[in-house]
C-alpha positions as CSV (number, residue, x, y, z in Angstrom):
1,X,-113.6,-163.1,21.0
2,X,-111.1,-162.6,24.1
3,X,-107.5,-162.7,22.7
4,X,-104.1,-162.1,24.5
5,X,-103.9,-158.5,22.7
6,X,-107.4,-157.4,23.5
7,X,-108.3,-157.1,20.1
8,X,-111.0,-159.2,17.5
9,X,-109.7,-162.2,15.3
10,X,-110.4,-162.4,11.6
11,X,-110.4,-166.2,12.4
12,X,-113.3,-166.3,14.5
13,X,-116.5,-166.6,12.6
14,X,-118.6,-164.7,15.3
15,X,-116.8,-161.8,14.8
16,X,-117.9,-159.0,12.6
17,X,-121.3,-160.0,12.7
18,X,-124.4,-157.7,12.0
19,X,-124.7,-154.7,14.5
20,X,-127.6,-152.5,15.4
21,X,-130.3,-154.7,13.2
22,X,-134.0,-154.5,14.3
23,X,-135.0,-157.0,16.8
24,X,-134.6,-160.0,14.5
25,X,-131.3,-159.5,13.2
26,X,-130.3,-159.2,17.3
27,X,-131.4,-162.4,18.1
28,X,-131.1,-164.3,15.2
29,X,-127.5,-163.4,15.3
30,X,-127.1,-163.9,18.9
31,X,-127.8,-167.8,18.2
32,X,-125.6,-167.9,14.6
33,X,-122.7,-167.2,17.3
34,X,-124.1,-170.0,19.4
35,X,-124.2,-172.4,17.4
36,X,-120.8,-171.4,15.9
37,X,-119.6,-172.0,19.3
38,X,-120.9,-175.9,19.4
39,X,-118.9,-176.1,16.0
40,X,-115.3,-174.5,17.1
41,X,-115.6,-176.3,20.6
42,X,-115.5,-179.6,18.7
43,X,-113.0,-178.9,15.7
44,X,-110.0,-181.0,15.5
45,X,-111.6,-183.9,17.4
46,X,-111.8,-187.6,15.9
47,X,-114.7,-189.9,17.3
48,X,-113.3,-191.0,20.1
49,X,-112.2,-187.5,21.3
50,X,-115.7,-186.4,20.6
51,X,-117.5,-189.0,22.3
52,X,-115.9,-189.2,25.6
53,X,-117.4,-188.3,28.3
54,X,-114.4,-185.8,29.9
55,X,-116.1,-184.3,33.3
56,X,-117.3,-187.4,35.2
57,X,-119.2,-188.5,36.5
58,X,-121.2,-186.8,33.9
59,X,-122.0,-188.9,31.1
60,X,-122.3,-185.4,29.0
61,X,-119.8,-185.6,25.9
62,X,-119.1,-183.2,22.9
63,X,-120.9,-185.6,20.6
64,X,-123.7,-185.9,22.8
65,X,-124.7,-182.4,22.9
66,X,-124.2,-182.0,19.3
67,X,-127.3,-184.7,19.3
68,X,-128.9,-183.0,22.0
69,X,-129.0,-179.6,20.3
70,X,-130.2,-181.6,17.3
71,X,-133.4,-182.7,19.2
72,X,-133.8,-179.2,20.5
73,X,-133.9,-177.2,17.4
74,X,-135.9,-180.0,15.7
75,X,-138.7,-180.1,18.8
76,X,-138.6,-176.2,19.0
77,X,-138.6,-174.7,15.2
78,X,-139.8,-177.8,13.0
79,X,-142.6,-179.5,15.7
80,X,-143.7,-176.6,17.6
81,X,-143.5,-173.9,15.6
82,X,-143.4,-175.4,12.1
83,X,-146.6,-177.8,13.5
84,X,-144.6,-180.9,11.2
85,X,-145.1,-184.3,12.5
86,X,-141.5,-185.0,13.0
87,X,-140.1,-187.8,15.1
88,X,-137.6,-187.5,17.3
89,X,-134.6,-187.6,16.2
90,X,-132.6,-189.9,19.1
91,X,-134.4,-190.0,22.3
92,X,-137.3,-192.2,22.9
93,X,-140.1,-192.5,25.9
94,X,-137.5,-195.3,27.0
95,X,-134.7,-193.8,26.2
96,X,-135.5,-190.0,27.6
97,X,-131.6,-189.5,27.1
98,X,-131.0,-191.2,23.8
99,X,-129.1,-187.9,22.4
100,X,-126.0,-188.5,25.4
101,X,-126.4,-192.3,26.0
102,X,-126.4,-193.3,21.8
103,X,-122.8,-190.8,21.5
104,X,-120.8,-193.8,21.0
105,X,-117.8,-193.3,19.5
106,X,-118.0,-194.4,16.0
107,X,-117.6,-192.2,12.7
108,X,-120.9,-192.8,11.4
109,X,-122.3,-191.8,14.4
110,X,-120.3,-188.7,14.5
111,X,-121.8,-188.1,10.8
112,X,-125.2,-188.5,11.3
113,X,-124.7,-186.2,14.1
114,X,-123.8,-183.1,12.3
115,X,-126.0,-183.9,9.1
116,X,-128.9,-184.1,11.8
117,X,-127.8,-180.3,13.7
118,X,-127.1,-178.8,10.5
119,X,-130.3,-180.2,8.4
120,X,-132.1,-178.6,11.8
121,X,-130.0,-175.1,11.8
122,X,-130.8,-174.8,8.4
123,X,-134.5,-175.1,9.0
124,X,-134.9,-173.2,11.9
125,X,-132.8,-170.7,10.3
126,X,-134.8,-169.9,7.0
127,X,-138.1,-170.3,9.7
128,X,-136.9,-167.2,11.8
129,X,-135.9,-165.3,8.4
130,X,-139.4,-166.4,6.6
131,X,-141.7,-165.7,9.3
132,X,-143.4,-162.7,9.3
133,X,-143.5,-161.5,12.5
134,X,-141.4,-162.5,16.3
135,X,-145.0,-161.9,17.6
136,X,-146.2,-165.2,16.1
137,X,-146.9,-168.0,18.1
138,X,-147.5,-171.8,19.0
139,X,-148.6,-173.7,21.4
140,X,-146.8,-175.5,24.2
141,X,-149.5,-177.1,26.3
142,X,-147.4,-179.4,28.3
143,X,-144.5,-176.9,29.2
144,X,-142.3,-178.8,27.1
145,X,-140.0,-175.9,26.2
146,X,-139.7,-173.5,29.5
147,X,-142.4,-170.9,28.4
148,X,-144.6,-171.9,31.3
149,X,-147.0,-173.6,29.2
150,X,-149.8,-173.0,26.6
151,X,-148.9,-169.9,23.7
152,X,-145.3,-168.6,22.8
153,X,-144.7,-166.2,20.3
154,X,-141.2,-166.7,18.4
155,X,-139.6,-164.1,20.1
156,X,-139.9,-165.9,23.5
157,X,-138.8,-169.3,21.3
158,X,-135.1,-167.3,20.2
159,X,-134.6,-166.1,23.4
160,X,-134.9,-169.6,25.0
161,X,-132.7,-171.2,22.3
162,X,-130.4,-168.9,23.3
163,X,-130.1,-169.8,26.5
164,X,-130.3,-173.3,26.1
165,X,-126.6,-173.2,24.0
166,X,-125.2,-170.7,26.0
167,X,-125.9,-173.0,29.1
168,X,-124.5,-175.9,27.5
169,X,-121.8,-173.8,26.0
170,X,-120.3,-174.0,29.4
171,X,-120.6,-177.6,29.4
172,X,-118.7,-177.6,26.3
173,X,-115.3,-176.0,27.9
174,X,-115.3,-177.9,30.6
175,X,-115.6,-180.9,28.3
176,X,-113.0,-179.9,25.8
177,X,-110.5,-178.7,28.1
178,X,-110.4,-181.9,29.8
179,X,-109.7,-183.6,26.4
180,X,-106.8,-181.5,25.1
181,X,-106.1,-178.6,27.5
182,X,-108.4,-176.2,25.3
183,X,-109.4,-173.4,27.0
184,X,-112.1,-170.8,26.7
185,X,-112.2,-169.1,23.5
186,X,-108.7,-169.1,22.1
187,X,-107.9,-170.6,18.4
188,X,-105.0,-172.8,19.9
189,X,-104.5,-175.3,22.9
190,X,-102.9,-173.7,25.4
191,X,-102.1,-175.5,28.7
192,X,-103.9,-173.8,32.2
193,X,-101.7,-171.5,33.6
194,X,-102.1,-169.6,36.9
195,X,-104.0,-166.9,36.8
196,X,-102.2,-163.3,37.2
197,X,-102.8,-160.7,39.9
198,X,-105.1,-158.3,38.1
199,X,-103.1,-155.4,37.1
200,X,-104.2,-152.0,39.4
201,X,-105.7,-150.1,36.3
202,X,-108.5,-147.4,36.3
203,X,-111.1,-150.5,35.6
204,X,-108.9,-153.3,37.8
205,X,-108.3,-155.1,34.4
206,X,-105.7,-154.7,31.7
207,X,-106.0,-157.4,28.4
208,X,-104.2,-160.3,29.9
209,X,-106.8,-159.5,33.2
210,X,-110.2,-159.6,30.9
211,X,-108.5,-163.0,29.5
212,X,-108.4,-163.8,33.2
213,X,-111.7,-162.8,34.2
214,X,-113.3,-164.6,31.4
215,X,-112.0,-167.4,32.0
216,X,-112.7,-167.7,35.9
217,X,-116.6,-166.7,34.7
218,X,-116.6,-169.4,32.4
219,X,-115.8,-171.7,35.1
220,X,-118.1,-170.5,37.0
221,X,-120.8,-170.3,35.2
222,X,-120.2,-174.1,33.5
223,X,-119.7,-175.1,37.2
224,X,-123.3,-174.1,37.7
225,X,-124.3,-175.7,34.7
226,X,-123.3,-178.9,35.5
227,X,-125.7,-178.6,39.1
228,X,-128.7,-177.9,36.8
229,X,-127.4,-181.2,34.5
230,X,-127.4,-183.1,37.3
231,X,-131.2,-181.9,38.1
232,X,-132.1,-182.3,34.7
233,X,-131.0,-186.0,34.8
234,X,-133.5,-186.4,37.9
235,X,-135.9,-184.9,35.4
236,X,-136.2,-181.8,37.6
237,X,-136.4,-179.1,35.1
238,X,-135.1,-178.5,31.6
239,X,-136.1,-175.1,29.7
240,X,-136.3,-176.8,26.3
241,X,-136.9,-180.4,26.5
């Protein structure tokens, strides 16, 4: 976590994680952070805050990529992996973007939200940690999860779930930021302030300057998130639908 002194928070969930593990324990962990990301961007929010769509003309909100992610972890760990005849959880063949369009703002929808991620984190979870090797595999005949088609062994599967939060991670700021003046990774709302001049150290950045930096490649990367959105709305290209 990037904080104003430099150095970790005991209130951040992510930190003091385990370090050095076998491959397993690296990527496993790598999405536990993830996915503790989705939960800290939307504390504090009621329905409303959680539902609206902040970044227009977008129609991404909080709520709706809580439901997306849902979907996700339920098509990649319980159907593909898992081989269970699950529905989907939202979307539909008429409704490709159920997840975003059905993030209404209402407290049972909010509810059934979080029960559906977390009943899928769970799942996926104890999959990974009950599986007996990354090298096993399932198949994916119609490319529906980025791999290229045909066979991918879990390994490839973690590493694209991965990516898939971390992409919409940077949605995320963008979208909380515009509800309440939240900003990257800090525990309290803080109002955007101009950035400093970087200070003329050894490595060009003192504390307040890695704050900085972050911040401006957060931007940037949500900012090339929200292009691939857009394409994913014209049904261009999506890693893990």
């Amino acid at each position: 976590m990037f904080t104003a002194d430099g150095e970790p928070s005991d209130d951040d969930p992510r930190e003091n994680g385990p370090r050095l593990g076998d491959e397993r324990v690296t990527l496993a962990e790598a999405l536990r952070c993830q996915r503790l990301t989705l939960e800290m961007k939307c504390a504090g929010l009621d329905a409303e805050a959680l539902a609206r769509r902040s970044v227009e003309p977008s129609t991404m909100s909080l709520l709706g990529l809580v439901r997306h992610l849902a979907e996700m972890e339920r098509a990649t760990f319980r159907v593909m992996m898992a081989g269970q005849d699950a529905p989907r959880l939202f979307c539909s063949d008429t409704d490709r973007d159920g997840d975003f369009n059905g993030a209404v703002p209402d407290p049972r929808v909010v509810a059934e939200a979080w029960d559906a991620w977390r009943a899928e984190v769970d799942f996926a979870t104890r999959f990974v940690a009950g599986a007996p090797s990354l090298d096993i595999t399932a198949d994916d005949p119609d490319n529906q999860h980025g791999g290229g088609g045909g066979p991918m062994s879990l390994r490839e599967v973690l590493v694209g779930m991965i990516e898939e939060y971390a992409r919409h991670m940077g949605h995320a700021d963008l979208l909380r930021e515009r509800i309440d003046g939240r900003i990257g990774q800090l525990g309290i709302c803080q109002p955007r302030q101009q950035a400093a001049p970087r200070p003329a150290a050894a490595n060009g950045l003192g504390a307040q300057g890695r704050l900085v930096e972050h911040r401006q490649a957060d931007d940037a990367v949500a900012g090339g998130a929200a292009i691939a959105e857009r394409r994913d709305r014209r049904g261009d290209s999506d890693p893990l639908r």
